[in-house]
N, C-alpha and C positions, 0 to 999 in steps of 0.2 A: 338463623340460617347462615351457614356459612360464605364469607362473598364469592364470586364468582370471577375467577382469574383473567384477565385479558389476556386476549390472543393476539400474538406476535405470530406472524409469517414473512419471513426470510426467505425469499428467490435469490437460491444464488448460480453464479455463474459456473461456478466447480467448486466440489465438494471442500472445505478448509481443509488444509494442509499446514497449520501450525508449523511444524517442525522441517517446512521444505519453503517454504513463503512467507512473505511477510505479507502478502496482504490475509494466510491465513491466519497468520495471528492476532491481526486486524481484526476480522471476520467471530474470533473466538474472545476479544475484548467486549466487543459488543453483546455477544450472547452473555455474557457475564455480567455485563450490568444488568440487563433483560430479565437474568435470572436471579439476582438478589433481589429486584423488584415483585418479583413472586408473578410472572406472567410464563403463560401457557405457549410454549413456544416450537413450532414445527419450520422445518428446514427442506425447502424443496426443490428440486433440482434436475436438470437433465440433460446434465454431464453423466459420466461413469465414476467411479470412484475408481479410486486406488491403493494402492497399498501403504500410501502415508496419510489416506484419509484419515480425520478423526471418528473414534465410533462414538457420535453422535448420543447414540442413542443409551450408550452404557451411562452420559450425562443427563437425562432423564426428556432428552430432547427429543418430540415425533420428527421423522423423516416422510418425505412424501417424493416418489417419483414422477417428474410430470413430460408432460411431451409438448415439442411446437406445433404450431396448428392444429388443437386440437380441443373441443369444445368442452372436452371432460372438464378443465381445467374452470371452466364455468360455474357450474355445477358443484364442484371443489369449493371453489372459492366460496361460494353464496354459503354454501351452509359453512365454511370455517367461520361466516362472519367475523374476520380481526380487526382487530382494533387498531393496528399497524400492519403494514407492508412494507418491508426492506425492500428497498432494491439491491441487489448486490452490483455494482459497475450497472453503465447505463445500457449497455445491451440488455439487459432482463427486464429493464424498464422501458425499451423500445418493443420486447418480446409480448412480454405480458401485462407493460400498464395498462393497455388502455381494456383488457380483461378487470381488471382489477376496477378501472372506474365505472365500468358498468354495471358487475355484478356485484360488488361489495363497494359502493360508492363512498359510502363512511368510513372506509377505510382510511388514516392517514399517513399520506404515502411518503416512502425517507429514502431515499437516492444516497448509496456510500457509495463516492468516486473510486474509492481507492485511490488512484491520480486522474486527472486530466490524459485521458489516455490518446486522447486527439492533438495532443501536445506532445508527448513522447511518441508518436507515430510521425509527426511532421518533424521532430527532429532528428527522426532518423533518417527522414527519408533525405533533410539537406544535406545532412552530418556525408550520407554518404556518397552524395552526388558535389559533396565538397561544395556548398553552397550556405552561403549565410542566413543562419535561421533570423527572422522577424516577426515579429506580433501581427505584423499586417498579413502573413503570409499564413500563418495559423490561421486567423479569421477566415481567409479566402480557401479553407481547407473542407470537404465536404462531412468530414470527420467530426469537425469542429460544432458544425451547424447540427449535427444530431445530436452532438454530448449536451450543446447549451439545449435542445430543444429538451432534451429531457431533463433538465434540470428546472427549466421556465413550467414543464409539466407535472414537477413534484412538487409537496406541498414544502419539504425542506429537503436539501442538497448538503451532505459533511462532507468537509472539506479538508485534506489534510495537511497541505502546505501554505503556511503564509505568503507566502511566495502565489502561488493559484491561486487563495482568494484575491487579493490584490488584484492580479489581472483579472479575474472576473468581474471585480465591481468597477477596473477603472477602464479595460479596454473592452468590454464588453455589459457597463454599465447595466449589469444584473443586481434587485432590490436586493439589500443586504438580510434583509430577512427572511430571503429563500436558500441562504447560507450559513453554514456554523462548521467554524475553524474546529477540527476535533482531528489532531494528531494522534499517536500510538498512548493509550491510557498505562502509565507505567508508578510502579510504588517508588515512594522516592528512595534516594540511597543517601542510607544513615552513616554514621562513623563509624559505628561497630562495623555496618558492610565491608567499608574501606579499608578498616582494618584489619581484615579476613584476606584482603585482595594480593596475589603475589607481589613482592616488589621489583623494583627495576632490574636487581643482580639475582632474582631469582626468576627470571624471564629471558628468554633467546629466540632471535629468529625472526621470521615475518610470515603474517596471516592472510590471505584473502578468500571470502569467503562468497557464491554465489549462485542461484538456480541456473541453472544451464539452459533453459527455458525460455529466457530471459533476455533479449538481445541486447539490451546495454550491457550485459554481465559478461556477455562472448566476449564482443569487441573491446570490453575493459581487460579482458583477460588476455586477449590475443596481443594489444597494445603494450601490456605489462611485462608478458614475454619474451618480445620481441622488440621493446623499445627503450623501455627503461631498468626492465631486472637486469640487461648485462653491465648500466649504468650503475647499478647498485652491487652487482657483486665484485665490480672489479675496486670499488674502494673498500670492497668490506670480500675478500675472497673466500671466507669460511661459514658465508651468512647463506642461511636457508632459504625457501619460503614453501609455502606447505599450503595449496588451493582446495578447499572444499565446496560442497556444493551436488544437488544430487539433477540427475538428467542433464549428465554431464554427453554432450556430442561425440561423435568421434574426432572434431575438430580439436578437442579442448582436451581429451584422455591422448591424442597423440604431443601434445606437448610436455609430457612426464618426459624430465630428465636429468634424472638424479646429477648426472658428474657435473652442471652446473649448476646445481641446488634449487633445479624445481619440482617441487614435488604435485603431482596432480594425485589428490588424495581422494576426490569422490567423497560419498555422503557423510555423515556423520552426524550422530544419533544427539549430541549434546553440545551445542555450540558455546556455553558456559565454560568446558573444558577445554578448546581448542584455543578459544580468546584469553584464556587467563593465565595458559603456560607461554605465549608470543607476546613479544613486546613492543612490536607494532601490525596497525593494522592497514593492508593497503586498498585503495578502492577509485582504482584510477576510472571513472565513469566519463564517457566523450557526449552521453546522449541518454536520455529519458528525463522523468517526472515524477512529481511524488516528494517521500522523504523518504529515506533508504534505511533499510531494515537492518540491513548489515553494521554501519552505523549507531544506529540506535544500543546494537548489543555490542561494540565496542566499548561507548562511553559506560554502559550499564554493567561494564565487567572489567571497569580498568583498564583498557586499551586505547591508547591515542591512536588517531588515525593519520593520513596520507590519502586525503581525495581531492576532487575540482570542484569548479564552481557551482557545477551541474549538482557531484554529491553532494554538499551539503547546503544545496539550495533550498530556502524553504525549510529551514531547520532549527536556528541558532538565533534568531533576530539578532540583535546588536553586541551578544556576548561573544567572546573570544571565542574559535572554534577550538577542537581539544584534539589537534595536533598541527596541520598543518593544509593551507588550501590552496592551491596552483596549479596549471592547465596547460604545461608543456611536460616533455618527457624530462628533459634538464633536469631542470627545476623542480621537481616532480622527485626524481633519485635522490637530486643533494637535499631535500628538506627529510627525505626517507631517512639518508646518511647521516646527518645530522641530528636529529631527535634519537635514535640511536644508540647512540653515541654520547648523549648530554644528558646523564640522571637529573638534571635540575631542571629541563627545560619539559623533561619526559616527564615530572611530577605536575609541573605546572598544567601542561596539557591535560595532565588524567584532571587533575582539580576542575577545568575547564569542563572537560564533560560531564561531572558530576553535578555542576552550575545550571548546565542546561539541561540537563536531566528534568532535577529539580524544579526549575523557574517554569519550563515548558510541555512539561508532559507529566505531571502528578496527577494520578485517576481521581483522587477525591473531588478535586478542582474541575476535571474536564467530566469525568460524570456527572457531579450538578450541573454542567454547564447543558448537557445533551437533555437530561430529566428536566428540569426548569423550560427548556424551547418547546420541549412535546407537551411537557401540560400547556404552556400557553399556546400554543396551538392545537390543541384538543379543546380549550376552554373560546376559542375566537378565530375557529375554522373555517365557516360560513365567512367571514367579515375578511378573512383572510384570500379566501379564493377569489372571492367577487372583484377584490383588489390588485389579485393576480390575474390582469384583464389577457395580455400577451399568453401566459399557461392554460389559462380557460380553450382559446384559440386554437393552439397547439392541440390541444386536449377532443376539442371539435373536431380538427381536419383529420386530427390521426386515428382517431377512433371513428371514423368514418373508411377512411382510405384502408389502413392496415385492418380492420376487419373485414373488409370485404375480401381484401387480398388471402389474409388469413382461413377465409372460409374457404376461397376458390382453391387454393393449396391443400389443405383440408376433405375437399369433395375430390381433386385429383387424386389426391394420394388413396382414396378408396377405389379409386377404378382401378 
């Protein structure tokens, strides 16, 4: 008889969007290892979709619409019986874990942060009250205390930034085994690739690319505008720069203006194309968390970048960054101006991203690394929870508390 597939079920928070987000691309790495593994895998959700969703299903992936507060979801679940549960970001694991531990209890539950999004919330919220962000001030943030609860309540938490893990194990002294560092899973880039890549004299201009969605990506863009592109065009008076990015505001489409060479270009179907005819890439970020997607397709297309600490925090460990990193407008222009400007220094940088590429985000390496945790926690899951004495807890109060709330919203919402 033929074996019988494992079933993977994916809650996610909205639908993938590959081609508009990086956390959908995220979102569709993971389905992809899920599905070389030969598992059965449905994707459930209750958001709306859109029209940069992926069609799921043309990938041979079940789709399932589900709703909050609502017992169907029960009932679902029990008979999916899966073998996994994603969580996608920890709202869906505050929505529907504790469904999931009751009615499919052998299910082994996986919590993808995407970032510490309670970390990118309290940095915005200093950033914009012009107030010094601290760890201590994260911790005391109500945010904070939900994302780690549900992390203490899965059975594993992926992590994408070295950077977050770190602080989670050391300012929030969370067991390292309810964590696994699992950055964007990427092929690595060969010499042939390289040598397909434009070069420096066949390259012009400058790129920034960003969801408008997004509020590190306004404010980087608004900053950019208005602080440091007049800084960059007045040493370089015939130099462009060309912003894409889809669910763009009307904050961000009123900044198109050609006669000082900015361009607000809106979406764009193939960001491969945009990054490999510009020859630098800018990404002046003041605030968020994670590791930036935009970034990621710089280095993986030839393109040095121009970001701050923030961007490429949690990226790079100890290798050269692969362009340039600094955190005033200044300084910011003239490292823009200068890379530039310097074919030698503009190869060395692409080399750089190619290093990091390579070292820190090769799939073959990071997918054993994710297959390898799940079997050994499929094979010493029992031994594993019991030892998770803090998530056991968690797991008590909330599935007490949030179901009953759950129901009482539930029986409202039918009167």
């Amino acid at each position: 008889m033929p074996e019988i597939p494992k079933q993977l079920l994916i809650i996610g928070y909205t639908w993938p969007e590959p081609i508009t987000t990086a956390a959908g691309r995220r979102m569709m790495q993971l389905i992809r290892i899920f599905q070389e593994q030969l598992y059965d895998i449905t994707f459930a959700s209750t958001a709306t979709k859109t029209k940069y969703s992926t069609d799921l299903e043309a990938l041979g992936i079940k789709v399932q619409k589900i709703f909050l507060n609502d017992s169907g979801f029960d009932t679902y679940v029990k008979e999916l019986a899966p073998n996994i549960v994603l969580f996608d970001r920890f709202f869906t694991e505050e929505q529907f874990g504790w469904r999931v531990t009751e009615f499919a209890p052998n299910a082994l539950r996986i919590l993808d942060t995407e970032d510490l999004h309670s970390l990118r919330q309290v940095r915005e919220r200093h950033f914009k009250k012009n107030i010094r962000f601290t760890v201590e001030k994260w911790l005391r943030n109500d945010m904070t205390k939900r994302e780690m609860a549900a992390i203490y309540r899965s059975d594993l938490s992926l992590i994408i930034s070295t950077y977050e893990m770190k602080l989670l194990q050391q300012a929030v002294n969370i067991d390292k085994k309810l964590l696994l560092h699992l950055p964007f899973q990427l092929d690595p880039i060969t010499d042939s690739k390289m040598a397909n890549w434009p070069g420096f004299n066949a390259r012009k201009d400058f790129v920034c690319i960003g969801n408008g969605k997004h509020a590190p990506n306004i404010d980087a863009m608004v900053w950019l505008k208005q602080e440091i592109w007049p800084l960059i065009r007045e040493a370089l008076p015939d130099a462009k720069i060309h912003v894409y990015g889809s669910y763009f505001p009307q904050q961000l489409q009123e900044m198109h203006h050609p006669s000082s060479g900015f361009y607000i270009e809106g979406w764009i179907e193939s960001v491969e194309e945009v990054m490999k005819k510009h020859r630098i890439n800018l990404a002046p970020l003041r605030f968020g968390a994670g590791i930036k997607g935009k970034l990621i397709d710089a280095m993986g297309y030839g393109t040095p970048s121009i970001t701050t600490s923030i961007g490429a925090e949690g990226m790079h460990g100890d290798l050269p960054w692969s362009g340039w990193v600094t955190d005033d407008a200044e300084s910011f222009a003239n490292a823009a101006v200068a890379l530039y400007n310097h074919a030698s220094d503009w190869r060395q940088s692409q080399e750089n991203g190619v290093a990091i590429i390579n070292t820190f985000y090769n799939r073959k390496v990071l997918d054993k690394r994710l297959l390898d945790n799940i079997e050994s926690l499929e094979n010493n899951l029992v031994k594993l929870r019991e030892a998770n004495f803090l998530g056991a807890l968690l797991r008590h109060q909330t599935l007490n508390s949030t179901k009953y709330l759950s129901k009482w919203i539930e029986e409202k919402n039918k009167e």
